[in-house]
N, C-alpha and C positions, 0 to 999 in steps of 0.2 A: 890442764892441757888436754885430758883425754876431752871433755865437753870441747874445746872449740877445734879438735879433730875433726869430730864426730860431724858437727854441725856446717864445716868447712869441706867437706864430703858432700852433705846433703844440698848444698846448694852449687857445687858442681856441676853434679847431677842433672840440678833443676835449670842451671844457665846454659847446661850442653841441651836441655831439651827443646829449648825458645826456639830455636834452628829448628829442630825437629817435628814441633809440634807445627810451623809456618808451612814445611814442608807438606803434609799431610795436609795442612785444611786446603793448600793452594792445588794437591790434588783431588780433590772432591770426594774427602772423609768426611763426615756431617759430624761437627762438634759432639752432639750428642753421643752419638754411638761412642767416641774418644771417652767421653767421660763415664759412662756408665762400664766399657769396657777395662778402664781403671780399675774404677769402684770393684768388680768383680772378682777380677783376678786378684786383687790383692786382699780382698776378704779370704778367697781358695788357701792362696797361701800362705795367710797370716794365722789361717787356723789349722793348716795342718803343720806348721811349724810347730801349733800351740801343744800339739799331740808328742812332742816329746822335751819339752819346758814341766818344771816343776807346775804344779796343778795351785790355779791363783783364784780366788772365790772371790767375788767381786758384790761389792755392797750395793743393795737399790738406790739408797741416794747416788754413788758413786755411776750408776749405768745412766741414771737420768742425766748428771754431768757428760759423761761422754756422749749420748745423745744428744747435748746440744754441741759439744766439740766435735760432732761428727759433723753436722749441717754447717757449720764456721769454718772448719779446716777442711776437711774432707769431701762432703756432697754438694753444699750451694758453690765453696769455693771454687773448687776445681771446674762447675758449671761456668761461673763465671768468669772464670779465667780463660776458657777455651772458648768460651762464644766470646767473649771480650774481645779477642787476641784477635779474631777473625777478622775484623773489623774495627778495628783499632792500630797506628803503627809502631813499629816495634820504638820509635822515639816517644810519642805517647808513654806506652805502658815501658817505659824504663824512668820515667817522671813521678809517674805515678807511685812504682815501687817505692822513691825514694821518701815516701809516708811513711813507710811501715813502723822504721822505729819511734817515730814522733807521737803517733798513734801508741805504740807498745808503751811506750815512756810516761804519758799520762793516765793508761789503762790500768797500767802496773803502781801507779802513786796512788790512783784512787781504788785495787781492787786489792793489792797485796801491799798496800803502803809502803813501796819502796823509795826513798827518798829522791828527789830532783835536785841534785849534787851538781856544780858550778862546771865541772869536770866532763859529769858526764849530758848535759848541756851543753858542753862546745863539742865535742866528740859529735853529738848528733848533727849537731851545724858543720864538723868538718866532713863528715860522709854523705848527708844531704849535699853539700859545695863539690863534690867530689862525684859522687852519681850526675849530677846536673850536666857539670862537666864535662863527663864523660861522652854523654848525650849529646849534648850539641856538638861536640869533637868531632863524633859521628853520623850526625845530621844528614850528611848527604850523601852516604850509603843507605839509605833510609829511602825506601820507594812503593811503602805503601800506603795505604790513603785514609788518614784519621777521620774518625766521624764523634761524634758527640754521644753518639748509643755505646759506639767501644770503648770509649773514654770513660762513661760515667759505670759500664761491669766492670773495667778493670780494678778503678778505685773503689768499689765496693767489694771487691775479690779480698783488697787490699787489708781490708777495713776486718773484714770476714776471720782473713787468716793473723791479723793484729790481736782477733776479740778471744781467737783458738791458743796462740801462746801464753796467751795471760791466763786462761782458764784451764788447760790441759798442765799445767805448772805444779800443782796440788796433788793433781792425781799420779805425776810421774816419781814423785817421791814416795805412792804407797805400791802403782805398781809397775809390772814390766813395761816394755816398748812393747812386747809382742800381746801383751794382757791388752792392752790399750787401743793398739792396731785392730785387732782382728775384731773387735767389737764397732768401733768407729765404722771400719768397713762395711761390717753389715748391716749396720743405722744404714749408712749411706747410699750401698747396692739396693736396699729396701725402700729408701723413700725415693732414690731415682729412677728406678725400673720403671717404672707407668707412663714417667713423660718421656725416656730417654731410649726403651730397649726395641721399641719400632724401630727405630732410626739403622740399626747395625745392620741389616737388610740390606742397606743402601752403600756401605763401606765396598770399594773397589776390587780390595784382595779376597772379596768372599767370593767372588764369581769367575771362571774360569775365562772368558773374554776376556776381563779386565785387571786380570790378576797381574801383582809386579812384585816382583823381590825384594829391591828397596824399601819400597812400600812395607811390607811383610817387617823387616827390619826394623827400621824406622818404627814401624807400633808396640812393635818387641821389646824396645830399649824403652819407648813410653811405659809399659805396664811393668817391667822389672825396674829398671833402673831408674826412672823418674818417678815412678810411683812406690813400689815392695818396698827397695832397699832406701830409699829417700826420707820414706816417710817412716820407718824404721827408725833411721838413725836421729829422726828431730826430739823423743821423748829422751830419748837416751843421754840425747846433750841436755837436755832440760834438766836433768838429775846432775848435772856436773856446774850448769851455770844457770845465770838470770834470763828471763824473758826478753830483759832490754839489750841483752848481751847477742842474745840470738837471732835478736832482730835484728840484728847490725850486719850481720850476714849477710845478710839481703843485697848488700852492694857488693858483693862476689859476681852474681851473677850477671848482669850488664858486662863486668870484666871479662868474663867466663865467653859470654857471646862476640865478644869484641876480639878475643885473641883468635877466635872460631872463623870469623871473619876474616884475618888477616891472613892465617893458614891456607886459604882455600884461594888466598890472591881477591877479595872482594874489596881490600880497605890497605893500609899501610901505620905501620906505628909511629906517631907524633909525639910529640913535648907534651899535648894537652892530656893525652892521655898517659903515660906517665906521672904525672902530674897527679889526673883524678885516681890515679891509681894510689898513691902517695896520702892523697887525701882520704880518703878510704877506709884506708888498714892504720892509720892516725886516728881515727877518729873511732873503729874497732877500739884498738889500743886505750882510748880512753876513758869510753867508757866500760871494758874490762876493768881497769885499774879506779873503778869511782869505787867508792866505800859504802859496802853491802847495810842493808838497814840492823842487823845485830851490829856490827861496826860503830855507825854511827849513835844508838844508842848507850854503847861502850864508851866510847866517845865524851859525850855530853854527862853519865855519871862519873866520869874521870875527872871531869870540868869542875862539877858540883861536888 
């Protein structure tokens, strides 16, 4: 229960930001600087968290691992997720999303051989049905203008953060969330600096003509709450459940932006979404409930 808290948080989080993040690139934030100013602040404060956390010594093979789970989750993803998003519509990259666990699901047979259980195969087909759903429900609250460039970084964002739960999996068992974070981070602040930290120059709120308070906000909630405490909480769940489990998640967010929606009078709530709601968290529910690979080798020596 505490894993699919944790994780049901973190994608909160992430579906209140879709709104936020549109918000800021439609006011002339340059992706980049968004993503590098991530990257930064949450290396700041993932290591001076780490300054009074039990002292965690982290093995070379293990840092070369985060090092490439930092370029998958954390620095190419999030590049690509923001430049994506720009130009991409939010009906697009809510299709796209609905890969992730399909992706996770094969990742996870071939890298952690977890089993592809009948169970939790329909589970992924019923939250797949249920995102899609969702999606075209709200189709035409949708008015921004897909192109084939944001379509193809979303789903490699997609692809990115698929290759990052199945790999980061190993190491949240030996160590913390904040062990793990603040390393990641600074893989990521480090290899994005070069192409991405010109860009902040050009952010709105840095200059006093153009300065706005929303604005101010809005990128506040990006770097704490979409990113520190977000990205916190994903190892965390990782220690409690599966990668396929957590990918499932995933379909939070669509809902997440869609109740965001309606709140503010943009959209109205329908059967269909209800509905893909319904499909969803059934389809969570089942593959939560598919039987872990120690299970089913339990299993089949019971048989024999």
């Amino acid at each position: 229960m505490k894993g699919h808290i944790l994780i049901l948080l973190a994608n909160i989080l992430f579906g209140v930001s879709m709104p936020v993040f549109k918000y800021l690139l439609t006011s002339d934030v340059p992706p980049e600087a968004i993503t590098i100013m991530r990257a930064i602040f949450a290396c700041m404060m993932f290591w001076f968290v780490s300054l009074f956390m039990p002292k965690e010594k982290v093995l070379p093979k293990d840092l070369r691992t985060l090092f490439f789970c930092a370029l998958c989750g954390v620095g190419i993803n999030q590049w690509l997720f923001v430049v994506g998003l720009k130009s991409s519509s939010p009906v697009d990259a809510s299709i796209i999303a609905t890969a992730v666990p399909i992706c996770v699901l094969l990742l996870a047979a071939a890298v952690l051989k977890e089993p592809i259980t009948a169970k939790k195969s329909f589970g992924v087909f019923l939250g797949v049905s249920g995102g899609v759903l969702l999606v075209f429900s709200s189709a035409h609250t949708s008015n921004g203008t897909a192109s084939l460039w944001g379509d193809t970084l979303m789903l490699l964002n997609q692809l990115m953060y698929s290759v990052y739960l199945v790999l980061s999996k190993p190491l949240s068992r030996r160590y913390s969330s904040v062990t793990m974070m603040k390393w990641m981070f600074l893989f990521s602040a480090l290899a994005l600096a070069p192409f991405c930290l010109p860009h902040v120059q050009h952010v709105p709120i840095f200059h006093r003509e153009t300065f706005d308070m929303t604005q101010l906000c809005a990128l506040l909630y990006l770097l704490f709450g979409a990113t520190f405490v977000a990205f916190m909480l994903i190892p965390m769940a990782l220690k409690h459940i599966r990668p396929t489990t957590v990918s499932m998640y995933n379909y939070v967010q669509p809902i997440v932006a869609s109740v965001i929606t309606i709140a503010v009078g943009q959209d109205i709530l329908s059967i269909q979404k209800l509905l893909s709601a319904a499909l969803v968290f059934a389809g969570v529910y089942l593959v939560t409930k598919s039987k872990k690979k120690e299970e089913m080798k339990n299993l089949i020596l019971h048989k024999t």
